[in-house]
C-alpha positions as CSV (number, residue, x, y, z in Angstrom):
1,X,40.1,-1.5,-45.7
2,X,40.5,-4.0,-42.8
3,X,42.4,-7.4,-43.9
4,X,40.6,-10.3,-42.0
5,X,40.3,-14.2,-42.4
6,X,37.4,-17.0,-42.3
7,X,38.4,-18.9,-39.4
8,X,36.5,-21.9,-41.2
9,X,39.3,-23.1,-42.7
10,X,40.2,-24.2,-39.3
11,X,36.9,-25.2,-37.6
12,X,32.8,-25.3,-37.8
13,X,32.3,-24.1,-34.6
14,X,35.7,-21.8,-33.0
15,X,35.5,-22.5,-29.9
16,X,38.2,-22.4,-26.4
17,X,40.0,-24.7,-28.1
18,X,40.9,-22.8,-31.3
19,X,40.7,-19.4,-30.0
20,X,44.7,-19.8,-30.5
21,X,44.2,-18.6,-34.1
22,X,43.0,-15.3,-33.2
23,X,47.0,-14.4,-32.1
24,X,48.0,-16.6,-34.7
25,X,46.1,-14.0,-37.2
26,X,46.7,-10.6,-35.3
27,X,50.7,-12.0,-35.9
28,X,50.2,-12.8,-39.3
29,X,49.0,-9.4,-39.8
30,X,45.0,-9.4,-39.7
31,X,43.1,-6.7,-37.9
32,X,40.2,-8.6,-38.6
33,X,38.4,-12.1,-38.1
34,X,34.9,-13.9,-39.7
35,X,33.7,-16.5,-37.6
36,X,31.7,-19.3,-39.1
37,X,28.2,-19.1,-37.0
38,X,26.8,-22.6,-37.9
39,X,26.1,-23.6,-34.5
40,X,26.3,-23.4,-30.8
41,X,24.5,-20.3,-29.1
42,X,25.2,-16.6,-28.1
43,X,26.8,-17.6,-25.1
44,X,29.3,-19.5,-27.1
45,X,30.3,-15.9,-29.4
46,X,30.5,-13.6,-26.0
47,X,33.2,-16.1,-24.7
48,X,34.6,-15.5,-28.3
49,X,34.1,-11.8,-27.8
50,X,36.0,-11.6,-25.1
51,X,39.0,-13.6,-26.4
52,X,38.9,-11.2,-29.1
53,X,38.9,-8.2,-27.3
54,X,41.9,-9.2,-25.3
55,X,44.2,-9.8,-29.2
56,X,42.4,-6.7,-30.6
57,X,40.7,-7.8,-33.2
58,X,37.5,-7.0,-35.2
59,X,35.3,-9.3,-36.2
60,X,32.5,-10.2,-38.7
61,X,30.8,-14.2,-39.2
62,X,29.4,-16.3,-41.7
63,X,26.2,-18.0,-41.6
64,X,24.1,-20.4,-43.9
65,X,20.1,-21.7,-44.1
66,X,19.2,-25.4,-43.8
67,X,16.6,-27.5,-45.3
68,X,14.3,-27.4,-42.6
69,X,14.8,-23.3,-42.2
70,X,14.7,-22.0,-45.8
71,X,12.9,-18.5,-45.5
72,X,12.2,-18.7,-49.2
73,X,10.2,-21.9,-48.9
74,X,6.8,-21.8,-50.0
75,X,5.7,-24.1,-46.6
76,X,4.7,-21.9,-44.0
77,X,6.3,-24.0,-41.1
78,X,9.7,-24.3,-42.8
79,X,9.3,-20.4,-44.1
80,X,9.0,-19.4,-40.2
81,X,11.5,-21.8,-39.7
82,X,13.6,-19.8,-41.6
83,X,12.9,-17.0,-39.9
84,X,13.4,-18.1,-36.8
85,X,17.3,-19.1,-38.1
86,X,17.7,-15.5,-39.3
87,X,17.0,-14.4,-35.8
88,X,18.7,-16.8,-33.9
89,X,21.7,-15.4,-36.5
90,X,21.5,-12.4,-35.4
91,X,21.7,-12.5,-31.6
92,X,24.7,-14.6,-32.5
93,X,26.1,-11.9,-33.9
94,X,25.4,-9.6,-31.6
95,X,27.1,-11.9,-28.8
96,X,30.0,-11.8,-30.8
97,X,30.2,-7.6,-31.4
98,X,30.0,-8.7,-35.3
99,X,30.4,-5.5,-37.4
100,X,28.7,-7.8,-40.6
101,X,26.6,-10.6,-40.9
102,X,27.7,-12.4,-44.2
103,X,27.6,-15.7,-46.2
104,X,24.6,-17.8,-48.2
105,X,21.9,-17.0,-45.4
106,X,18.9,-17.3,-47.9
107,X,18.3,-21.0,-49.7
108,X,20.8,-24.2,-48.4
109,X,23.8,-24.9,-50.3
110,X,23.2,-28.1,-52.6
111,X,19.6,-28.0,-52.2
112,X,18.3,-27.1,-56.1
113,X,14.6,-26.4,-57.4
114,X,16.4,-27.7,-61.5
115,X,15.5,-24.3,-62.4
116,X,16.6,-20.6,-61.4
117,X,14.6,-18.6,-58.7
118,X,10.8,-18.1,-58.5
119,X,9.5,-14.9,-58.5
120,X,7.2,-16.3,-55.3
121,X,11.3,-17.4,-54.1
122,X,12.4,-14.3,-54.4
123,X,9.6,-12.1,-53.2
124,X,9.7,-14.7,-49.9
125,X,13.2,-14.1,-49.7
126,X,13.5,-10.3,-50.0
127,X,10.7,-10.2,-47.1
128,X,12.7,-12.2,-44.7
129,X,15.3,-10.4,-45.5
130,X,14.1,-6.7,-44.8
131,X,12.9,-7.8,-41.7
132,X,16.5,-9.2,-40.8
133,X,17.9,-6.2,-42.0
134,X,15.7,-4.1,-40.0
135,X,16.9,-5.9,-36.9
136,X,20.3,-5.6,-38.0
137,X,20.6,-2.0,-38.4
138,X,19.1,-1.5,-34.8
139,X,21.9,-3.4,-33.4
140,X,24.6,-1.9,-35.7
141,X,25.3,-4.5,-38.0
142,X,25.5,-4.6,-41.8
143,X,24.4,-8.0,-43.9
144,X,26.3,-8.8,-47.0
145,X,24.7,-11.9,-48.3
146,X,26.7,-13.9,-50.7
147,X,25.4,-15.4,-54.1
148,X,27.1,-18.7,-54.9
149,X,28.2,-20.5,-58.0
150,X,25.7,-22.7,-59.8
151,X,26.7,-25.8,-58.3
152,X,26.2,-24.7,-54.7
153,X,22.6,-22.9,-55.2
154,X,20.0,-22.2,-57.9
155,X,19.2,-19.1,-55.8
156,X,21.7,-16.3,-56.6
157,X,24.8,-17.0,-58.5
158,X,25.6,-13.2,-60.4
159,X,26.3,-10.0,-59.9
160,X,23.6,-8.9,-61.7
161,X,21.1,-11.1,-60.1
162,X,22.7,-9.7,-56.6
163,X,22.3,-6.5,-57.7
164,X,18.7,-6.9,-58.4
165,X,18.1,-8.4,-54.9
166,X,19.6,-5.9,-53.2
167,X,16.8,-3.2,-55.0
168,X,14.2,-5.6,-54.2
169,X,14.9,-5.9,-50.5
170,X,15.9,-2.0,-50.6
171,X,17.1,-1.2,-47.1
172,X,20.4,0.4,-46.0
173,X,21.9,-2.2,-43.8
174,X,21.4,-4.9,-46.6
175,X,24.4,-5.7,-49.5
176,X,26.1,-8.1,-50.8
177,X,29.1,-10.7,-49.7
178,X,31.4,-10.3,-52.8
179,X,33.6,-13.6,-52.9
180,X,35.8,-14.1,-56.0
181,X,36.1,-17.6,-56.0
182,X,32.5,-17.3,-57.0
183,X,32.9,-15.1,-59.5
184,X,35.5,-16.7,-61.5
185,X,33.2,-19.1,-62.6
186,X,30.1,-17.2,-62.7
187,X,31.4,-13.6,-64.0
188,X,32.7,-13.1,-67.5
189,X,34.6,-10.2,-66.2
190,X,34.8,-9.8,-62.7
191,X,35.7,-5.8,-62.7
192,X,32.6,-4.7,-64.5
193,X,30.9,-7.7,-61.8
194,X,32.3,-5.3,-58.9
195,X,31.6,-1.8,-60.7
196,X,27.7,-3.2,-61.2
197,X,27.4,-3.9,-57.6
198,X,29.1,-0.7,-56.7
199,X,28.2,0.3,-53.2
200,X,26.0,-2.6,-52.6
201,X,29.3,-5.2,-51.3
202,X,29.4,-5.0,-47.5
203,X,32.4,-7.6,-47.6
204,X,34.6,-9.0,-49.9
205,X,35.6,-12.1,-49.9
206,X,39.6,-12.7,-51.3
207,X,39.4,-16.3,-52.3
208,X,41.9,-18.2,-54.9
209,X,40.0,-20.0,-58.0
210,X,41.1,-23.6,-56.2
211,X,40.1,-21.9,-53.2
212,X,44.1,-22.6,-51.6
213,X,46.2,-19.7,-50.7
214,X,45.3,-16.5,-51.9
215,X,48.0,-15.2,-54.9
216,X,49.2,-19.0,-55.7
217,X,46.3,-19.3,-58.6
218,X,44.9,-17.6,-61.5
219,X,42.4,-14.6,-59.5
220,X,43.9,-11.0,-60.1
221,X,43.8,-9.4,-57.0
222,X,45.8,-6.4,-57.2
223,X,43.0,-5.7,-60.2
224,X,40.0,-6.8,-57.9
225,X,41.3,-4.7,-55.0
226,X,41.7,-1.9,-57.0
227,X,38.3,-1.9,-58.7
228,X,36.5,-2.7,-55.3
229,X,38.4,0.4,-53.8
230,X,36.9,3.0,-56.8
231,X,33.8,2.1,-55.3
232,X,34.5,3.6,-51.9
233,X,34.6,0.7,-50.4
234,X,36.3,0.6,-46.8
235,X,34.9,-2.7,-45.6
236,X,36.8,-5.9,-44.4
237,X,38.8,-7.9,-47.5
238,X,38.7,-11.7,-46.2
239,X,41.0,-13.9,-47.0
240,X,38.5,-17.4,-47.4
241,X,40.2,-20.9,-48.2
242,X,38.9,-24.4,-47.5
243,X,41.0,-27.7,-46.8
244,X,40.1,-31.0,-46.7
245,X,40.7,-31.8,-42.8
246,X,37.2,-31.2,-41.9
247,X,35.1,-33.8,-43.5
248,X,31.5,-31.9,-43.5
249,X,33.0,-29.3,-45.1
250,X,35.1,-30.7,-47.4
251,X,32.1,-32.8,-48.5
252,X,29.9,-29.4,-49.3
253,X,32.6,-27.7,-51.0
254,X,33.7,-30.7,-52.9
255,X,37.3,-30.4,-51.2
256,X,39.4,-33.5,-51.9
257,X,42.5,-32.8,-51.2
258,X,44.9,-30.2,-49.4
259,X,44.9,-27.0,-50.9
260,X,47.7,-25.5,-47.9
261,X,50.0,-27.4,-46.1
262,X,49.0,-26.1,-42.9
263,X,47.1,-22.8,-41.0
264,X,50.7,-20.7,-40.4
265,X,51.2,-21.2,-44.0
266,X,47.6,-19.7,-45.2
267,X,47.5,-17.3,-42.7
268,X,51.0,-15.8,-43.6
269,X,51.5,-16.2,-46.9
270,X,47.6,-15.2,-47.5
271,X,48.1,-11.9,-45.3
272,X,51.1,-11.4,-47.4
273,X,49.5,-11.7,-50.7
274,X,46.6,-9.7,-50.1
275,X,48.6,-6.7,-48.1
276,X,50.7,-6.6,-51.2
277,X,47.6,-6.9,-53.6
278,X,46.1,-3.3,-51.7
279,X,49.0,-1.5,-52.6
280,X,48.2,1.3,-54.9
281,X,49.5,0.4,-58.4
């Protein structure tokens, strides 16, 4: 397992300016980085790539779905929309030499129907996405979509329900983002969560309950490590936190106040706490 980290605590878009954090992470002790793919174009990852290259690092992103691009949408024009996104995700991703192409890429965060998923929701969904997977597998990449908690989507919010999705879109290059922020407020028990999804996590997402430095709150991560390695999984573990310095994004995940006191300090005490969480027990 690769130890990498969600460059969005830093930025929306990493661009020259911040490509300082991919040596600040390779000394920290990553091998890996995700790159939040929320805008800008392919031309904008390749100069990423290349930065990359040159530290040593591998990479994966993050992407999301907007109102006016929602694949599931019953609308035809927003549906294709949505399509459209997906695609314009993927060559993205390709730009950037992305091993995986994770994060909430099927309904937009804080948009809500006041009820769960639509079979119609669903079914719309899976399509899109087994087309996107198709794509994906031709180019090399793995998806790992990520359910959300309850108050960030109506769409898919368990394991279970992930599970299920993942059978309904049924294609090798499709699984699940596993993110355990998430799941400590969604799962009951977030070992059996992991055992249920099994081979279907294609990332895993190392985040603290408050979602501040990984191994300063209540998630158990020697435990989670543990149980995601009996499932043969040898995928990237990302370290994810959020601050408040970036107003959008503290705004959609209700950040209000610092949860690190700077990047150094995340990015070293977070590689810390999650090298020492793999080792065996």
């Amino acid at each position: 397992m690769r130890l990498g980290i969600n460059l969005l605590c830093a930025s929306g878009h990493v661009g020259p300016e911040q490509y300082s954090l991919f040596e600040l992470a390779e000394e920290a002790g990553f091998d890996h980085v995700e790159l939040p793919m929320l805008s800008g174009g392919p031309q904008d990852y390749a100069r990423a790539a290349a930065r990359l290259d040159k530290v040593g690092l591998s990479r994966g992103c993050t992407a999301i779905t907007h109102p006016d691009a929602d694949p599931t949408r019953a609308d035809p024009a927003i549906r294709e929309a949505g399509r459209a996104h997906l695609a314009w995700i993927l060559d993205c991703a390709e730009a950037l030499g992305a091993e995986t192409v994770g994060g909430p890429f099927h309904a937009p965060i804080g948009e809500f129907s006041g009820a769960g998923p639509t079979e119609e929701e669903l079914a719309r969904g899976a399509e899109a996405h087994h087309q996107m997977a198709d794509e994906a597998q031709r180019r090399g990449m793995l998806l790992a979509l990520e359910p959300l908690n309850r108050f960030e989507t109506h769409f898919l919010n368990t394991a279970e329900q992930a599970r299920a999705y993942v059978e309904r879109v049924d294609h090798p290059a499709f699984g699940i983002m596993y993110d355990t922020f998430h799941a400590h407020i969604e799962e009951k028990d977030q070992l059996a969560a992991i055992a249920h999804l099994g081979e279907a996590i294609h990332v895993l997402h190392v985040s603290e309950n408050d979602r501040g430095v990984p191994g300063t709150g209540q998630v158990d991560f020697p435990a989670i490590l543990h149980a995601v390695k009996a499932t043969g999984f040898d995928g990237p573990v990302v370290v994810e936190a959020f601050g408040s310095g970036l107003p959008d994004l503290a705004a959609a995940t209700r950040v209000w106040r610092p949860l690190f006191p700077d990047l150094e300090t995340l990015f070293r005490d977070g590689a810390q706490a999650i090298r020492s969480a793999m080792e065996p027990a």
